[in-house]
Structures are given as C-alpha cells and as structure tokens.
C-alpha positions in Angstrom: -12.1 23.5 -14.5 -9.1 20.8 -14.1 -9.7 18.5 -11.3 -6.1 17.8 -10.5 -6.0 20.0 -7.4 -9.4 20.6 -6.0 -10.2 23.8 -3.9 -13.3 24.8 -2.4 -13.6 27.6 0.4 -16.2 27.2 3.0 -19.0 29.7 4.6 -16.7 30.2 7.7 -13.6 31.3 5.8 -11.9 27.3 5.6 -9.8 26.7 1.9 -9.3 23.2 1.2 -6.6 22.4 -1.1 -6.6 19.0 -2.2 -3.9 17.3 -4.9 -5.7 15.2 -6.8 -3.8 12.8 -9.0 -4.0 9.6 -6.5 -3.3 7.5 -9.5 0.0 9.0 -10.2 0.5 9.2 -6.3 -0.2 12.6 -6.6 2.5 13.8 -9.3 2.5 17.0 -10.4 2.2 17.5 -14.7 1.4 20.6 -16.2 -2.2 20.9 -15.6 -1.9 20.7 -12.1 1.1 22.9 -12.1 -1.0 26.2 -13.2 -3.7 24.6 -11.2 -1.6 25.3 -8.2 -0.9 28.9 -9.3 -4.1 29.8 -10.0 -5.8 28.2 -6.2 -2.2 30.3 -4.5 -3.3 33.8 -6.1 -6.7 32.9 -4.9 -5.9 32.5 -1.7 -3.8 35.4 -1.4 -6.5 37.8 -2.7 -9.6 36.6 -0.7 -10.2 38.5 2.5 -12.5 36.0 3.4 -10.0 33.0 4.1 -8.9 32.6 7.1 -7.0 29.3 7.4 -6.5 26.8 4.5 -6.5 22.8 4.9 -3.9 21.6 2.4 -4.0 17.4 1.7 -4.0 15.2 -0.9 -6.1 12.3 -2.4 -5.4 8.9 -1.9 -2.3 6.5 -0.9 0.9 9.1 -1.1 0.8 13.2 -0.5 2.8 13.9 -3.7 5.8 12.1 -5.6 7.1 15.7 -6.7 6.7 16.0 -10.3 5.5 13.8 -12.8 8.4 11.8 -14.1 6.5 10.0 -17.4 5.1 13.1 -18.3 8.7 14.6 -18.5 9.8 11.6 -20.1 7.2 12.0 -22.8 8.0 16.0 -23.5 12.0 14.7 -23.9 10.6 12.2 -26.7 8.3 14.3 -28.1 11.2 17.4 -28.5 12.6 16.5 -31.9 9.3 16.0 -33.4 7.7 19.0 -32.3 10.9 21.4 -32.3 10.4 22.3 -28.7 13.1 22.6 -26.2 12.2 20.1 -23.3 14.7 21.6 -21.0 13.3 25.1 -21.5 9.8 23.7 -21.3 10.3 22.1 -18.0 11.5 25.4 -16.7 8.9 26.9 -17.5 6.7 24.9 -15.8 9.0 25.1 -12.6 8.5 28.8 -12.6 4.5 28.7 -12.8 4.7 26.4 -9.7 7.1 28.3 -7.5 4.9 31.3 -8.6 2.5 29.6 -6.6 4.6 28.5 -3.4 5.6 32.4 -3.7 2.3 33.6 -3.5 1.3 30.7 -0.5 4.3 31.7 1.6 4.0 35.2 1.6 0.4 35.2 1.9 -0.6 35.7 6.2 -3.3 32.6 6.2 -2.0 30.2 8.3 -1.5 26.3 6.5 -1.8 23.1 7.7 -1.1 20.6 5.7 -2.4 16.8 6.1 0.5 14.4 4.9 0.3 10.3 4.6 2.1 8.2 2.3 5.2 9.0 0.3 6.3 13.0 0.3 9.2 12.9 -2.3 11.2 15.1 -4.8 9.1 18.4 -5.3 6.1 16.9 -3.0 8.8 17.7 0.1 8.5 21.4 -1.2 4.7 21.5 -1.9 4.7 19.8 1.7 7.2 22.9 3.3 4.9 25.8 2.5 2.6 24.8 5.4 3.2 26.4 8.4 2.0 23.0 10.2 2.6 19.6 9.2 0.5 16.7 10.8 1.6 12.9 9.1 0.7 10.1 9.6 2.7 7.4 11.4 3.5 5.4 7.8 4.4 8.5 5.9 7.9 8.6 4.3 9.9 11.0 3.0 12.9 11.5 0.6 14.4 13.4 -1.7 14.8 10.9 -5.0 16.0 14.0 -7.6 19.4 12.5 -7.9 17.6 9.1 -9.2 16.8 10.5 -11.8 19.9 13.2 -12.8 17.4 16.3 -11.7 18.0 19.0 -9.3 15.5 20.5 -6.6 13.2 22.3 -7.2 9.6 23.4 -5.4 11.8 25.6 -3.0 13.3 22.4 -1.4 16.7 24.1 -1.4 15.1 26.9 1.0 12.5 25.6 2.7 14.5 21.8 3.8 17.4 23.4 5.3 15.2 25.8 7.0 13.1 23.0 8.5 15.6 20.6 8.9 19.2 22.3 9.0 21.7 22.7 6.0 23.6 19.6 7.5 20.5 17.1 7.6 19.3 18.6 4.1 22.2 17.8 2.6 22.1 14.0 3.6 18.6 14.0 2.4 19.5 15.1 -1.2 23.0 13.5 -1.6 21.8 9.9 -0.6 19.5 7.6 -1.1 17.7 8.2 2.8 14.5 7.6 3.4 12.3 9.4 6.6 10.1 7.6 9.0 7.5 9.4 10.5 9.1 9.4 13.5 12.9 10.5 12.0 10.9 13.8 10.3 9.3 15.0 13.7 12.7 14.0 15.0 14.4 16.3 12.5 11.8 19.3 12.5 10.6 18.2 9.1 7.2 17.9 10.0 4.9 19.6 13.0 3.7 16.3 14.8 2.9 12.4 13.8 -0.8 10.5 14.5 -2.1 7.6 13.4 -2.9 7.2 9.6 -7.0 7.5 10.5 -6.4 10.5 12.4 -4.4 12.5 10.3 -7.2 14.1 8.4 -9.3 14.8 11.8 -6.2 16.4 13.2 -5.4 18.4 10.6 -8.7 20.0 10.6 -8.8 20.4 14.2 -5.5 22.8 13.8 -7.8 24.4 10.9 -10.8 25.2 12.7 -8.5 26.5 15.8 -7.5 29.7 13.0 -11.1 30.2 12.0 -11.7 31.3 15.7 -8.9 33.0 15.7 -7.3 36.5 15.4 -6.3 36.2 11.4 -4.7 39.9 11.6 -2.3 38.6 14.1 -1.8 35.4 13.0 -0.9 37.3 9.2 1.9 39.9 11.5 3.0 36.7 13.6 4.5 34.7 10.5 5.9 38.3 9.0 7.7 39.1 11.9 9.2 35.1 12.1 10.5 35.1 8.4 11.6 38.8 8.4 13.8 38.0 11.9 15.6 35.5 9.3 17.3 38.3 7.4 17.7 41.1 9.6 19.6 41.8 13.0 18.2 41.5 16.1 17.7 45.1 17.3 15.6 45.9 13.4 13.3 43.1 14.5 12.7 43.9 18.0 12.0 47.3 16.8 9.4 45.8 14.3 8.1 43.3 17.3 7.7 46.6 19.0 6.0 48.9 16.5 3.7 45.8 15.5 2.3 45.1 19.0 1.8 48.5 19.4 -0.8 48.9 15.8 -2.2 45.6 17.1 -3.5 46.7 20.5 -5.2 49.9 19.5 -7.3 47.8 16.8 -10.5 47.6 18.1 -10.5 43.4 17.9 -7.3 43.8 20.2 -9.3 45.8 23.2 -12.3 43.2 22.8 -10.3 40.5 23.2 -7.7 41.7 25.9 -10.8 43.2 27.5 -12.6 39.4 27.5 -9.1 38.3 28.6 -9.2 40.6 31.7 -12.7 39.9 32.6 -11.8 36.0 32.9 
C-alpha cells in the first residue's frame, strides 16, 4: 500500500487523511495522485465515517504538484514516445476524481494547515469545509512561475472562498498570504498558534462524531445547491428537508432532550 497519503479510520467513525511526502513539502506525484482517489471513494462509501481529519506531514501542507517529477516525464517524452502533456492530464483528472468524490460526499472536513499551501495544495486545502492554520502558514498561487494553469478545482473553489476579484490577484501575481490576510479574506476558517493547530483541528473533528451526521450530510447539500438555484427552489428544499428530518426518529430524541433541558 503507498504511504504517500496515509488514512486510517478510527472505532468511533474519525478518518484521518494525512499527505505524506514531507520531503517534497508535501507535493503531489503520481502515486499519491491515485492515492488520493482511492482514500476519496473510500470515504464516500463508508457509512461508518462520520467526520474526516485532513493534515499533512511535516514543515508545509502541500506545494501543489510535484514540479521535478513533471520535469522528469517532459525529459523522459522523446525517449519513451509518450505525450507528457497528455500524461499530466491524465493525472489531473484521477485527482479531481478525488476532490469530486470529497466534495460531494455529506462528511463534514476539517482540515489542519501549517506551512506553505501553494499551487494545487490551495485546492487540496479548499475541499475542507473548515480550515484551522497555523499563525506562520502562507499561501499562494505560484502556477504562473512556472507557465502552468490551475488546477485541483482552484478556479472554483478560490473565488468561492475568497471572491472572483481577490482570486484573481492571487493567480495573476506573485502575492503571498499571511495567516492573518487568509482569515482576513475567507480563505481559511480560523488561525492558532503553530502547536495548536493539530489539537484544534481535532477538537472541530470530535465535535461531528457527536453529532447528527444526517443533518450535517443535508446542511452542506442545501448550502452548495442554494449556489445554483433561485431563492424560492431552495427555500422550498429548506422546507421539504426539515420536514424528512424531524419525523426521523434521531430528530424526536434529540428535540425531545432539547425540550426537557
């Protein structure tokens, strides 16, 4: 089993996703590409997760993709016959196959950031629904350094955290984040100190295991779908939604608990 991303799901229903490259700050090549695919379907298929954990291994969260890796498939190209451009495409699609899979799945994420998000690590970053950094994390955008265009859902997911205005300065200059500029921006959820990051993050985690994973699962449908639709279609949906949720029998225990306090 590659060890680039490790994953391991706990007795109370916790996933932990971990990137696992610290030596290449976290970049992602090809292994951990349909590593990432493989963890995503797994999470969307298992009943028994309830909230995932999503971090990463040493000094940065993720530099987006793995630069000397690409640099070797270019120079390998003419001796092998193979089309690097196609190849890298390819390996685009098996990772935004898992970003698909992660953001349409109803388990809540939080994700655990410190260091450098950059490049495609901004998207791997943006499929949590919360993001705790630390106060020394930095984030950019870096594709245009080297003549590559986003990727990892960064053209959805950034202008959707941050605005279409501030995504734009992010991936036509050279700007660099702060901590404190992201939470300024809505890029991330809320900034801690570096030692605290990982605690934090957990805490959020452990709040969803107690939780009502049904309604957490109908909360973030009914967000995203109110992004496409007009506002009468969603209250309707609000409407019909709150309605299937009360007469579960989880809803009356709880309301019920709720009353008695």
């Amino acid at each position: 089993m590659s060890d680039s991303i490790l994953f391991t799901v706990s007795d109370d229903g916790l996933a932990h996703v971990t990137l696992n490259r610290p030596e290449r700050l976290n970049a992602i090549n090809a292994e951990a590409a349909h590593r990432w695919r493989e963890i995503a379907g797994e999470i969307a298929r298992r009943d028994d997760i309830r909230a995932v954990l999503f971090d990463a291994a040493g000094r940065a969260f993720c530099a987006g993709g793995d630069v000397m890796e690409m640099a070797a498939l270019a120079a390998a190209g003419p001796e092998t016959g193979r089309d690097a451009g196609a190849a890298v495409r390819e390996l685009a699609d098996v990772i935004h196959a898992g970003h698909l899979l992660l953001r349409e799945s109803g388990t809540p994420i939080v994700a655990a950031v410190q260091g450098v998000a950059a490049g495609g690590g901004l998207g791997f970053m943006l499929v949590a629904d919360i993001i705790v950094a630390a106060e020394t994390a930095r984030f950019a955008s870096k594709y245009a350094d080297v003549a590559l265009t986003p990727d990892c859902g960064v053209t959805s997911l950034l202008p959707e955290a941050v605005g279409e205005r501030r995504a734009l300065e992010l991936l036509l200059t050279p700007r660099t984040l702060t901590a404190a500029e992201a939470l300024d921006w809505g890029l991330v959820t809320e900034v801690t100190a570096p030692d605290a990051v990982a605690e934090r993050a957990r805490a959020i985690a452990d709040s969803w295991l107690g939780g009502a994973p049904a309604a957490f699962a109908e909360a973030k449908r009914l967000l995203r779908a109110a992004r496409t639709r007009s506002f009468r279609e969603s209250l309707d949906d609000e409407a019909g939604t709150i309605g299937a949720a009360f007469a579960t029998p989880e809803a009356m225990a709880r309301v019920a608990a709720f009353a008695r306090r």
